[in-house]
N, C-alpha and C positions, 0 to 999 in steps of 0.2 A: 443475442446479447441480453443478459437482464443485468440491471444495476437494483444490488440488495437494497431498502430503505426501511431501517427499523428503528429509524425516527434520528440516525446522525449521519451529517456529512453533506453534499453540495449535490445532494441526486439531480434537478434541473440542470445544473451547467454540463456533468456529464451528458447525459439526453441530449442537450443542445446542441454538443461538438457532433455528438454523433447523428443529430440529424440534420448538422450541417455537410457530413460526411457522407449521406445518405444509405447510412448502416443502420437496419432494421436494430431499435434496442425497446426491452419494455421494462417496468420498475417494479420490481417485486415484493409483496407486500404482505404477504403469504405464502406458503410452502408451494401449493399449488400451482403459484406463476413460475416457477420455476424448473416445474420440469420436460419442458423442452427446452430448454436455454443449453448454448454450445458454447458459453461464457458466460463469465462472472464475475461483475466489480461489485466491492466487498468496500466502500467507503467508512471512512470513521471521522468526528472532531470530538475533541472533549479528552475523559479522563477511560483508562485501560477498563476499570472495574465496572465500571455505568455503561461500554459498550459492548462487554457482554451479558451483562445485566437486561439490556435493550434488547439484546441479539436474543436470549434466551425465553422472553415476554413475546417474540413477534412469532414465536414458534418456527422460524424459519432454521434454528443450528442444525435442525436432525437431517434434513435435507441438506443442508451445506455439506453435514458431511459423508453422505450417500452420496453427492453428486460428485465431489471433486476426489474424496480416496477411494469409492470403488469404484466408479464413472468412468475415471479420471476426466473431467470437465476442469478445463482452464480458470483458473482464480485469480483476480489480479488485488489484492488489500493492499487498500491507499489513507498513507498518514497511520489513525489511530486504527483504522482496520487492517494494516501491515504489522503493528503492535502487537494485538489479538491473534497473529498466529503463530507468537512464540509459547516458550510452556508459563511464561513467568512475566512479571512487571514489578519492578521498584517502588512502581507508582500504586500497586493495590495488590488485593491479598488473592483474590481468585485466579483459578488455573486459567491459561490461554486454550485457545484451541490447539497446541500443540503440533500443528503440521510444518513447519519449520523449526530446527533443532535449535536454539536460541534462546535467549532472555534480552527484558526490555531495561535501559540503565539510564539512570538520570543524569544529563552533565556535571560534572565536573570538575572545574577549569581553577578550581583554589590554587594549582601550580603552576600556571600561567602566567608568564612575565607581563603579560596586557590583559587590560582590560578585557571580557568576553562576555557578554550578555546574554541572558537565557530569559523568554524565550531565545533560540535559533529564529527569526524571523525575518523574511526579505527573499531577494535572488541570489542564489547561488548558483558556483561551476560545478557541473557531476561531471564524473573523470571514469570512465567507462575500465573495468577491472578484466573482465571477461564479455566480449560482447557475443550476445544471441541476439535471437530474433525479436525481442522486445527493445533491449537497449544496445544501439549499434554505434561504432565508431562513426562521427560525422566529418563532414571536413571542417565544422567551423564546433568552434566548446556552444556544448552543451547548456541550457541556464535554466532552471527550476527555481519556483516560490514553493521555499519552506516555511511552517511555521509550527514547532513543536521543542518540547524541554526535554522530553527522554528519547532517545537511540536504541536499535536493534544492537546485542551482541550476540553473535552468531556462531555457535560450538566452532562449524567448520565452515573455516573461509574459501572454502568450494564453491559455498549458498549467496556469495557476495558477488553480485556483476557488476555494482557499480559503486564509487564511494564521493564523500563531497569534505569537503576542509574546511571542520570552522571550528579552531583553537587545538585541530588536530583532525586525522579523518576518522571519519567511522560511515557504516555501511548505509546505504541510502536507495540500495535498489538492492532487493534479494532473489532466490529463485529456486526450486528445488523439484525437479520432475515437472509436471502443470502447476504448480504454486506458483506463486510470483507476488512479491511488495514492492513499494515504494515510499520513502517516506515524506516525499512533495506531493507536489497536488497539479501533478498535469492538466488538471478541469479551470487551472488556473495561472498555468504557462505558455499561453502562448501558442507561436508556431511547433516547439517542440513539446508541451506538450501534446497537443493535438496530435502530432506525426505519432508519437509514443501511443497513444487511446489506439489511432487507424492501425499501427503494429498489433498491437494486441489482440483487435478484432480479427487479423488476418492469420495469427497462430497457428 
């Protein structure tokens, strides 16, 4: 397991679940720590443009995408790193990595008879659309801490396994071959997140 670090996103707390779970992971920091990696979380916070911006300075993209399209190595993009793997963002002018068929969209909610606040920030219910082997039917709802302004829209709702409701649904776990996003932050929920990381690891 490597967790990419090219300067955004919550790399310790990842690490931490996982060596509380006693899943070998190490932080990659350059091209080179990655490639024996049998896994990849591809964290992000901030804005679309500045995390590939970051991404493209850490010299690690050209390897990201040796390892996961011809590889095919498991990728899991969380938050703004879920973002980055559509072709587009509302939020900035540069290409995504394009490995999910999609664009990223800003909320919103001008037509909404209530009040709806953006950020998205706090716990929410995810309502599981299609479950694999990442995100599974439970027997008790599911709860994730969000906190972001823009949304994945996704050509094909094929690529949607999972969605969550707030002023309407939109897509909040994706998936496409070994791809795989999210737009919470498991490193930050709890029992299901955690159960979600050990899934992942177990792919």
């Amino acid at each position: 397991m490597a967790i990419v670090d090219y300067g955004l996103g919550n790399i310790k707390a990842f690490a931490n679940v996982y060596n509380q779970l006693n899943i070998p992971v190490a932080i990659a920091t350059k091209a080179g720590d990655m490639k024996k990696a049998t896994k990849i979380i591809l964290p992000g916070v901030g804005a679309f443009d500045y995390a590939l911006q970051r991404l493209d300075q850490s010299g690690m993209r050209y390897i990201l995408d040796e390892m996961v399209l011809h590889r095919g190595v498991a990728v899991l993009g969380v938050c703004v790193g879920m973002q980055i793997l559509a072709h587009s963002s509302e939020e900035g002018s540069l290409p995504g990595l394009g490995w999910i068929d999609a664009e990223v969209k800003k909320f919103d909610f001008s037509a909404c008879e209530r009040a709806v606040r953006v950020p998205h920030m706090g716990w929410n219910d995810v309502k599981v659309v299609r479950a694999n082997s990442l995100i599974r039917e439970r027997d008790h709802g599911q709860r994730f801490y969000f906190l972001h302004s823009y949304y994945m829209h996704c050509k094909n709702n094929g690529n949607i396994i999972a969605v969550t409701d707030y002023g309407g649904e939109f897509a909040c776990a994706v998936n496409s071959g070994n791809i795989y996003g999210v737009q919470f932050h498991p490193e930050k929920s709890h029992r299901w997140g955690i159960q979600l990381l050990r899934d992942f690891a177990e792919l």
